[in-house]
C-alpha positions in Angstrom: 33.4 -2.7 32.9 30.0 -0.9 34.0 26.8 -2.9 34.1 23.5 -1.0 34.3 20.1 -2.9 34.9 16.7 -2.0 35.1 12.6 -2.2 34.6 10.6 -0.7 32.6 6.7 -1.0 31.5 5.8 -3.2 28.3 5.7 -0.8 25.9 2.7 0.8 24.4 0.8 -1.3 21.3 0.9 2.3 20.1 4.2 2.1 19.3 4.4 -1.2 17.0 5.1 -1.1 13.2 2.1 -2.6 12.4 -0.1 -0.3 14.7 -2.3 2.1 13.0 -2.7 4.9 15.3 -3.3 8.8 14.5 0.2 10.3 14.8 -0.7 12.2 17.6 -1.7 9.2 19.5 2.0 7.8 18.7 3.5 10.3 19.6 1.9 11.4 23.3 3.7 7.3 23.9 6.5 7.8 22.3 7.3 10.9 24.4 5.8 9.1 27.2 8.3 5.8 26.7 11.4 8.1 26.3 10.7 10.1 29.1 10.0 6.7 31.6 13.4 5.2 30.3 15.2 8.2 31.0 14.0 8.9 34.3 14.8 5.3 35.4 18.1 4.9 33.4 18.9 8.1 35.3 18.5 6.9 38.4 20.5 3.7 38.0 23.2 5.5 36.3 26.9 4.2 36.7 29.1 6.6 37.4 31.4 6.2 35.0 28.7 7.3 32.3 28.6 8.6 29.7 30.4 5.5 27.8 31.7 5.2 24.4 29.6 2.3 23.2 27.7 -0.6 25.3 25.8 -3.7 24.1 21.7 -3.7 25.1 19.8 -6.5 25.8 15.9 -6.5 26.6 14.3 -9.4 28.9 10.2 -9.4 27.9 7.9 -10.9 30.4 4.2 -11.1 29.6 1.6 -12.0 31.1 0.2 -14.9 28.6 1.8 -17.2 26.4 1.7 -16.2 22.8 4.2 -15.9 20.1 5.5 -12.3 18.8 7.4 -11.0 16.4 10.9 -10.2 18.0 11.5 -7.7 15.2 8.3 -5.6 16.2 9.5 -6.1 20.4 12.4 -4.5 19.3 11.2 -1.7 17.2 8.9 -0.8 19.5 11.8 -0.1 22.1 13.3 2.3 20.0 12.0 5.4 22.4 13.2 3.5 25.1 16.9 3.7 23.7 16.7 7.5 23.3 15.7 7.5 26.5 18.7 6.0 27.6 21.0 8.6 26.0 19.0 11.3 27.2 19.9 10.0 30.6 23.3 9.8 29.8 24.5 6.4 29.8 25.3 6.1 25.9 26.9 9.6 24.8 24.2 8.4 21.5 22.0 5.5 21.0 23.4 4.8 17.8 26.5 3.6 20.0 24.1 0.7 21.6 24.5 -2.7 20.1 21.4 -4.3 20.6 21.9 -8.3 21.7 19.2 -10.9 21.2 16.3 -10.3 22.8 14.7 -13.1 25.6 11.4 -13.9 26.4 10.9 -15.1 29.6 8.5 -17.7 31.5 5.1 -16.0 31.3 3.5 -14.4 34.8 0.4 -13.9 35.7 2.2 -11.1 38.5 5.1 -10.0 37.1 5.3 -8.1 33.5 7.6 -5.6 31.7 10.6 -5.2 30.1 14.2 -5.6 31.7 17.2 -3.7 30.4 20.3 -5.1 30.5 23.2 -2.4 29.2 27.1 -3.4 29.4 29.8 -1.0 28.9 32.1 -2.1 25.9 35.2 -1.3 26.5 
């Protein structure tokens, strides 16, 4: 069984549901997310990638304590998850089962997104 782990940026406000942005603006961080999640997914790839199917699981830390809507954290990840196919550690990202999210301590230092992707056998 293959583990891959990584960090990645908060994602853009751009890319929540409940943003109202021009489509442009969307879509310059929507390219931008994809292309960050690939580069690093690529990097840390396992070498028995591609795999079949794997389970996903994000880690949010932010930098103040607030309540969000786990539904918009996620959506607003989607790029990041063709990102990760791109880079070739899902053959598709509709073979990524997405596990429930956690929300860490906040940090004042430390803030982003961790990755978590299992291989299912």
């Amino acid at each position: 069984m293959g583990i891959v782990a990584f960090e990645l940026p908060l994602p853009s406000p751009k890319l929540s549901p409940n943003a109202r942005v021009h489509w442009g603006a969307k879509s310059k961080a929507v390219s931008r997310a994809r292309r960050d999640s690939a580069i690093v997914a690529a990097s840390v790839k396992h070498p028995t990638c591609p795999w079949k199917s794997a389970t996903l699981q994000y880690v949010f830390t932010f930098r103040e304590n607030r309540n969000r809507d786990e539904d918009n954290l996620i959506s607003q990840c989607k790029a990041y998850q063709d990102g990760i196919a791109d880079a070739g550690i899902v053959e598709n990202d509709y073979q990524l089962t997405l596990l429930p999210i956690i929300v860490t301590v906040p940090s004042k230092t430390k803030h982003g997104v961790g990755v978590i992707i299992t291989q299912v056998e």
